[in-house]
N, C-alpha and C positions, 0 to 999 in steps of 0.2 A: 918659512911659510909652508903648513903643509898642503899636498899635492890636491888639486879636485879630485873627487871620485868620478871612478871611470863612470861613462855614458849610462851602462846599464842599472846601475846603483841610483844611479837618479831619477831613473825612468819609474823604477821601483820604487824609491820615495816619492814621487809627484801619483801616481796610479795609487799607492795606499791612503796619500793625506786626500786626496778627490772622493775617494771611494768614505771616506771617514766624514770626508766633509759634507756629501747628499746621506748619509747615516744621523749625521747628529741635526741636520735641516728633517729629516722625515720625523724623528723622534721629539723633537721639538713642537714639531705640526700636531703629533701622537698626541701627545703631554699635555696639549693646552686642550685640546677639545676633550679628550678625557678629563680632565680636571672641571669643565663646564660643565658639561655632561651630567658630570658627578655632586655638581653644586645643584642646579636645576631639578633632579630626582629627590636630594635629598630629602630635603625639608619636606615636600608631600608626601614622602615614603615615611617620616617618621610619623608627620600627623595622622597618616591612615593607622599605625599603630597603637599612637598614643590614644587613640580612638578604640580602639581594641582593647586594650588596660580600662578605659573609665569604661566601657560595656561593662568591663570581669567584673570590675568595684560596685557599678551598679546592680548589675544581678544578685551578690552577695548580700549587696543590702536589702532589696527587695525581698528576697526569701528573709532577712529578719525581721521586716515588716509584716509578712503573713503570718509571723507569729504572734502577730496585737500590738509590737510593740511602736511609739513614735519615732523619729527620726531623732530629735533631741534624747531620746532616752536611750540610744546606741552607746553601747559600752564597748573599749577598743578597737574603736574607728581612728585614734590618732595613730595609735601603735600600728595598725593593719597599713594606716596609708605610708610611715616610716616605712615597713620593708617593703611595700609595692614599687618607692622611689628607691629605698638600695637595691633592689634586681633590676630594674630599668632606668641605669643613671642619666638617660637622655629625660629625663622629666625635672624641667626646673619646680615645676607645682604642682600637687593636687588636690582639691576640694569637692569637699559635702556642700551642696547650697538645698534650702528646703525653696518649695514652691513658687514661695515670692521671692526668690533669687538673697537670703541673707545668709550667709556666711554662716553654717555649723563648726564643721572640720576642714582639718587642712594640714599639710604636711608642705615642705620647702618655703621658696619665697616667689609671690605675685613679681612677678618681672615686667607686666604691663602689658607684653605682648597677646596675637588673639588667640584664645587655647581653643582647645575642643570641649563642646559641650556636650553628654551623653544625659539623656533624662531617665529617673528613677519611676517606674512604673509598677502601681499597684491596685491591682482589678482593672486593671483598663485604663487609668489615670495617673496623670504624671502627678509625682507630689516629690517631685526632687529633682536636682541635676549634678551628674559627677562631672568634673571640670579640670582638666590636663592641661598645662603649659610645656610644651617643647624648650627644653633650655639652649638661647640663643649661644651662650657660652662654651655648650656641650658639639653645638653646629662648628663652630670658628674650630674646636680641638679639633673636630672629627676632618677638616677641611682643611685643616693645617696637616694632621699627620697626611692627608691624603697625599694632600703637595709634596712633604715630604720623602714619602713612599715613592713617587712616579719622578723625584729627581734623583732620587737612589736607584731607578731602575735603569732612568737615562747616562748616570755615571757610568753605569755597572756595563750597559750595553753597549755603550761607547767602546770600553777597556776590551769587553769580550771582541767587538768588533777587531779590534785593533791585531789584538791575540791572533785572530784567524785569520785576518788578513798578512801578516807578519807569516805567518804559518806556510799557508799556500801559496802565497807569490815567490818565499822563498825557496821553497820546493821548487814550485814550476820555473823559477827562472834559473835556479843551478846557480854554481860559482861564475864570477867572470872568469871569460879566455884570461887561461895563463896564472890563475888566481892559488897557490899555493896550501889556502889551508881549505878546510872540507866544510864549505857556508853550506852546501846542502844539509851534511847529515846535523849540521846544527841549528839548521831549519826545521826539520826531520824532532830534532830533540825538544824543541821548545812546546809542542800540543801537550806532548806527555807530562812532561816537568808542571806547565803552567797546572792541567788538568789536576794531578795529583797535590799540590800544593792548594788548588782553590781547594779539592777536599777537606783537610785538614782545616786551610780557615775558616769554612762555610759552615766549623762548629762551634767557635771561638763567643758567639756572642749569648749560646745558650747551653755551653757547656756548664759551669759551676753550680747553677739554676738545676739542672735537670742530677746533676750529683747528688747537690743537698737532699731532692726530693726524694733518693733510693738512699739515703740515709737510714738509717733501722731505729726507730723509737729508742729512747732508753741509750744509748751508743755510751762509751767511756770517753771517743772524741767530739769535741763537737760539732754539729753540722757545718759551723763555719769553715774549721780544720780539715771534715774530710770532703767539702767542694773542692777546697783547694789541692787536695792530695792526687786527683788523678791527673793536674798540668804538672804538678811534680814530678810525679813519676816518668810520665813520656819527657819531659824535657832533662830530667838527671838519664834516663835511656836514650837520649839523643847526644848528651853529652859525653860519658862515658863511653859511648860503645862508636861513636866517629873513628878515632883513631885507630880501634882495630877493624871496626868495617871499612876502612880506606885499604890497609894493607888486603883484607879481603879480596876488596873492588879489584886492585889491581893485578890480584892471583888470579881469579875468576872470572876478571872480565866484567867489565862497566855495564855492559848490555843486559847481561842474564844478572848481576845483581838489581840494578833498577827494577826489573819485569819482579823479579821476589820479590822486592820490595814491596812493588805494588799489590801484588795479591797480599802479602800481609796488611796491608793498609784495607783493599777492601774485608781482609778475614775478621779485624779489629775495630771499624764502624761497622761490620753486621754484629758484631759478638755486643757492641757498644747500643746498639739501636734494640736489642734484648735481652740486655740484661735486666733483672729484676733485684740485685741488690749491689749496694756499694764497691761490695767488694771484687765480685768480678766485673765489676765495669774499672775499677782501677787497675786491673789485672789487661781487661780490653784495653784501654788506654797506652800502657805498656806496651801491648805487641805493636802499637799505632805508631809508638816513637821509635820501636825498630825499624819497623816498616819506613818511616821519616827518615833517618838515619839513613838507612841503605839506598835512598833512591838520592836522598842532597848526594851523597860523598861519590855512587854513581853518575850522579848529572855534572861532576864537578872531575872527573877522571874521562866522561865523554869528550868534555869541553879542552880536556890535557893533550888527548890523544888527540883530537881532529882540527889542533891549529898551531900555528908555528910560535916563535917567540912575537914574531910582529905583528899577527894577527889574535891574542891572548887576551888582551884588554877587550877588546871587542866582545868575542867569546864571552867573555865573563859579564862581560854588559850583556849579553841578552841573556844570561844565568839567571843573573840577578833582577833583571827588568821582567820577565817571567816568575819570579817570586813576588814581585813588589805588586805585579797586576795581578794576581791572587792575591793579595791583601787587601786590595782596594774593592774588588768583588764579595770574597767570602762572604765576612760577617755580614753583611745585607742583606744577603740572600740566607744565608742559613737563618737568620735573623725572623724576617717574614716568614718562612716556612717552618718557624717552632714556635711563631703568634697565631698562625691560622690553621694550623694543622698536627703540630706538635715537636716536641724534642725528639720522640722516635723517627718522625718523617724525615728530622735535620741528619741524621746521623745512617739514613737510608737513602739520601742523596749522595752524603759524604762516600757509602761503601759504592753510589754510581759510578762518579766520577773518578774513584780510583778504580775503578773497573773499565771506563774509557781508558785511563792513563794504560794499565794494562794493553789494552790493545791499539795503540796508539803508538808502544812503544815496542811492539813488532816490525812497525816501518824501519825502525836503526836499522845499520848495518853488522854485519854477524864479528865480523874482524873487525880487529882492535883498531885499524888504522893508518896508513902509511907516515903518521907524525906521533906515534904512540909516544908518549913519554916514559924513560926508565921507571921503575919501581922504584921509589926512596921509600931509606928504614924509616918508620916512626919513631921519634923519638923515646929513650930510655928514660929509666928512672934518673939516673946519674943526669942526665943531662936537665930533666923540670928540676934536679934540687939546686944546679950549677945555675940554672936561670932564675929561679927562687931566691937565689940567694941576694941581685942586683937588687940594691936600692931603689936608682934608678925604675926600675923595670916593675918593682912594686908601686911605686909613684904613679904609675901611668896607669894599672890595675885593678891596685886594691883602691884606689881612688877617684876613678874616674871610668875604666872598662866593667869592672863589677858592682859600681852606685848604678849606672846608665841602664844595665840589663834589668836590676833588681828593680827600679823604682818602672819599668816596659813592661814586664812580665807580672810585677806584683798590683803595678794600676793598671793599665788597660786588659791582660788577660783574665785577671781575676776581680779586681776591686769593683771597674765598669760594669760589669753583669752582675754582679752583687748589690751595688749600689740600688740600680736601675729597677733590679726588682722587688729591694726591700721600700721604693719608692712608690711602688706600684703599676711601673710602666712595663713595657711588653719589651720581648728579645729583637723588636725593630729598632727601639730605642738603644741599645746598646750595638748592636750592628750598625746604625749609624754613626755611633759616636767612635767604632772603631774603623770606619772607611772612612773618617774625617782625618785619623792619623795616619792611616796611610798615603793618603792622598796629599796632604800636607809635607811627610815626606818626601815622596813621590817631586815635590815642586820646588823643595829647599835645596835637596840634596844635590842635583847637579849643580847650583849656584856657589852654593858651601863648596862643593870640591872644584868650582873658576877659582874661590879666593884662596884656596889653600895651592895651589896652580900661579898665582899671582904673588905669594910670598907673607902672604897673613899668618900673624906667630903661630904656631900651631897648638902651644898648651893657651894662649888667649882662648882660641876656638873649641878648644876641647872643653875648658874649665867653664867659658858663658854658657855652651851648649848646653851642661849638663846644671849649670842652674837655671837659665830658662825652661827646661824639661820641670824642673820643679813648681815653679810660678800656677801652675793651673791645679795643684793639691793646697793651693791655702782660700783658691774660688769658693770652698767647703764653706769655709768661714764665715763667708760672707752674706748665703743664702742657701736654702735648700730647693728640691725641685730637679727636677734632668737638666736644665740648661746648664749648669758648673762641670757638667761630665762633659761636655761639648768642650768647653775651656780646655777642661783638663787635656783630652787628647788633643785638641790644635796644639799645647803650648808645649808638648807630649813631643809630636811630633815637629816643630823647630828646632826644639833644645836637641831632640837625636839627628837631626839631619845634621846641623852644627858642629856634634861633636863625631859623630862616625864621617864624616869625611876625612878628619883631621889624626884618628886618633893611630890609624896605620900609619901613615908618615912619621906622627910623634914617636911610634915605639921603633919605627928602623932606625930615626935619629939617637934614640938615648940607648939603643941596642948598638949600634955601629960596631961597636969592638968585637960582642957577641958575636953577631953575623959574617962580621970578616972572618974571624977565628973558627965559625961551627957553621955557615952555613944560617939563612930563615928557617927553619924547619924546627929546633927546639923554640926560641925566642918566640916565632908566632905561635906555636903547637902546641906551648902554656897559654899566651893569651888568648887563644880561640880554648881552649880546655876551660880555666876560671871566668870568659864570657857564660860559656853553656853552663856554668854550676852558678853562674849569678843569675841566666834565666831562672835555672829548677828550686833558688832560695825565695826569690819573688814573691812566689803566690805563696808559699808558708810562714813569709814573715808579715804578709798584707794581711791575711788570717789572722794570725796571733795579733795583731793588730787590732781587727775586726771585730774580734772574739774579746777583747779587754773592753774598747770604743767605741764599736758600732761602724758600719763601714764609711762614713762621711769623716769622722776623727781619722780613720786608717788612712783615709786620702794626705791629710793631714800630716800625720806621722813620718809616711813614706816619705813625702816632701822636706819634711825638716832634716829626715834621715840623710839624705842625698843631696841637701840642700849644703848641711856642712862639709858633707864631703868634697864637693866642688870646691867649698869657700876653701876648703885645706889645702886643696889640690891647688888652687892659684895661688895661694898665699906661698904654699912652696916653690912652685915655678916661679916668681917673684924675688923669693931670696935667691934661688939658682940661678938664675940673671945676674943678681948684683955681683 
């Protein structure tokens, strides 16, 4: 049984969850009267508009009356009121009535409800009326997104709360007496990490959108391909370049690479937030996943040095629990601020807060550490072909490590904002649907990693995970509309909490021999190497997808693709049982 945590450690949990708990009671109170508020204005905000339109329609017609002619004898009045209702889709109807109220022109459909009536005046005398209907249907979207918007904002504020409270209590309370590894400076570590990570997501939901659109007429690739090509690029630059920025990190010092890091991260959302063609924005992009690169493998040689062997898990849980509430915030917010303000504003945020991270990450401490961990070589060539070589070790990989990334990376980074917008919906839409996967994970994962703690087979868990991640690409099929992208990332994120729980354990078991004989260092140092190049194949296989299908068939594809991979993956674990 393990021990309570000392006094102070609790005081610190009951003080954060209080302090969370009158947070998410005021935001609550917030939420609902803003949401009334917002209902109550509505509708006489739009009818003083729609009122406004049938004035413009009436004046227009009247000056064609002063030219002699009658209301019946109006030529392209049907066509004029079509585009008055495509620029102002909140009009379920509009009509021509003459005098005695009979029906000339009209555009939509009578919905029953009361419109506004504008009268047509000519010399002085009405001999008409223009007649507007507010579409009640148009009310309920706009009051849905509303909803949806102000629960996205209370999630988001929750997590940030949470963030800063984590932050500062940890600081001000210090280690407990007698407390071995260094809980300050990794209190100290988490504003920075979190900060610089929400950057990077807080573009994710209108990145490939804003690609396509600096795409150059006329291109040899096509727009599909080179949305996709700037998550390529930062994520093959994040892949590639880990292993020697680790060796880096730990020549130089974790502290002063994180702090580069993050200036290149802000150098790369401002270069990103101005570029004016394709191509250096995929150049921007690029310096972003260096910039990424240097600051993870830094955040992860902090976490080495300032804690012992017994306190490491822990460590690594608030690493990663600071990545995962950047996931859950990002796309939401970058989301809403490239619907009402733009893609440049989303990627002029992004260079903010990696500018906060910057100085955020002055607080560290200058020395490495009184628990520094040695420097280990990175693994050699000789050593990824010796672990290439295992069956085994492919088993778990090519089958199951690199399906998992490919179908993360090629649906949710790429496919969801593609989708969303060739549907016509806004980059809120797609930022919600990627705080649904996070969050999602966020709620599996520690469960998934009780049962893998309890003895649940472990290629069982790997192998359902990674087919339930599939299950919301065949939603496609079924319907179209933004709600199947909702599906997708819920069942998105299941299937990967499912399977990344499990899928470390699986490969130390089918590694064993490896590991005793060489050490974790090559055996994970290929699979974390073939994860990061199954992120950067993602979004250009969802592309080539997209570009043959269209992106709702790509959802499709991806699913099937990784769908048999799973199915391979069990079916093998299955005979290696027997």
């Amino acid at each position: 049984m393990s021990p309570a945590p000392p006094e102070p450690q609790r005081l610190q949990s009951r003080l954060v969850a209080t302090i969370l708990a009158a947070v998410m009671l005021g935001m609550l109170g917030v939420t609902w009267a803003t949401q009334h508020a917002f209902q109550d204005l509505l509708r006489p905000e739009l009818q003083r508009k729609a009122g406004v339109v049938g004035g413009s329609v009436g004046e227009l017609v009247g000056k064609a009356l002063d030219h002699g002619l009658a209301l019946p004898e109006l030529a392209g009045v049907p066509a004029h009121l079509d585009a008055v209702r495509r620029e102002h889709r909140e009009l379920a109807w509009i009509a021509l009535r003459d005098d005695a109220g009979a029906l000339l022109f009209s555009s939509g459909r009578d919905e029953g409800a009361r419109g506004v009536a504008v009268p047509v005046v000519q010399q002085g005398r009405t001999v008409g009326v223009v007649e507007t209907q507010v579409s009640d249907e148009w009310i309920r979207r706009i009051l849905r997104e509303a909803a949806l918007d102000l629960g996205v904002v209370f999630v988001v504020a929750i997590f940030l709360t949470r963030e800063l409270l984590h932050t500062f209590v940890g600081v001000g309370t210090g280690a407990p007496a007698g407390a071995a590894d260094g809980a300050p400076v990794l209190a100290r570590l988490r504003l920075p990490l979190f900060l610089f990570m929400l950057a990077e997501e807080s573009t994710r939901a209108f990145l490939p959108g804003y690609a396509k659109a600096l795409a150059p007429a006329g291109s040899a690739l096509s727009p599909d391909l080179l949305a996709a090509l700037p998550i390529v690029v930062f994520m093959l630059v994040v892949a590639l370049g880990q292993p020697v920025l680790a060796t880096w990190s730990e020549r130089a010092g974790a502290r002063r690479i994180l702090l580069r890091g993050a200036l290149l991260g802000v150098a790369g959302s401002t270069g990103a937030a101005l570029a004016t063609h394709v191509g250096a924005f995929i150049a921007w992009r690029g310096l972003c996943g260096l910039g990424y690169g240097m600051v993870f493998v830094a955040g992860q040689g902090l976490v080495l040095q300032h804690t012992t062997a017994a306190g490491r898990t822990r460590g690594f849980a608030l690493f990663v629990g600071a990545i995962m509430a950047a996931a859950v915030c990002g796309p939401p917010i970058g989301g809403m601020l490239a619907e009402h303000v733009g893609p440049r504003a989303g990627f002029a945020l992004a260079a903010a807060l990696a500018a906060a991270a910057w100085l955020a990450a002055h607080g560290l401490p200058r020395d490495a550490g009184a628990h520094a961990t040695p420097a280990s070589p990175a693994p050699a060539a000789r050593d990824y072909a010796r672990v290439f070589a295992q069956g085994r070790f492919l088993w778990v990989t090519a089958l199951a490590a690199v399906p998992a990334k490919l179908i993360l990376a090629g649906s949710v980074f790429y496919l969801v904002p593609v989708y969303v917008a060739a549907a016509g919906a806004s980059p809120s839409v797609a930022g919600r649907a990627m705080m649904l996967y996070a969050v999602t994970l966020v709620l599996v994962l520690p469960r998934a990693t009780h049962w893998v703690e309890r003895g649940v087979p472990l290629a069982r868990m790997v192998g359902a995970g990674l087919c339930v991640s599939t299950l919301g690409g065949f939603a496609l099929l079924a319907g179209d509309g933004v709600l199947p992208v909702y599906l997708v990332t819920v069942l998105l994120g299941l299937g990967q909490g499912l399977s990344i729980a499990a899928q470390s354990s699986l490969l130390s078991q089918v590694c064993a021999s490896e590991i005793a004989a060489h050490g974790s260092g090559p055996a994970f140092g290929a699979y974390r190497l073939l994860e990061r190049l199954g992120n950067a194949s993602g979004p250009i296989v969802a592309g080539a997808f997209a570009l043959l299908a269209g992106p709702a068939s790509a959802f499709v594809a991806m699913a099937a693709l990784v769908l048999a991979c799973g199915l391979s993956f069990l079916l093998l674990a299955r005979r290696a049982a027997r």
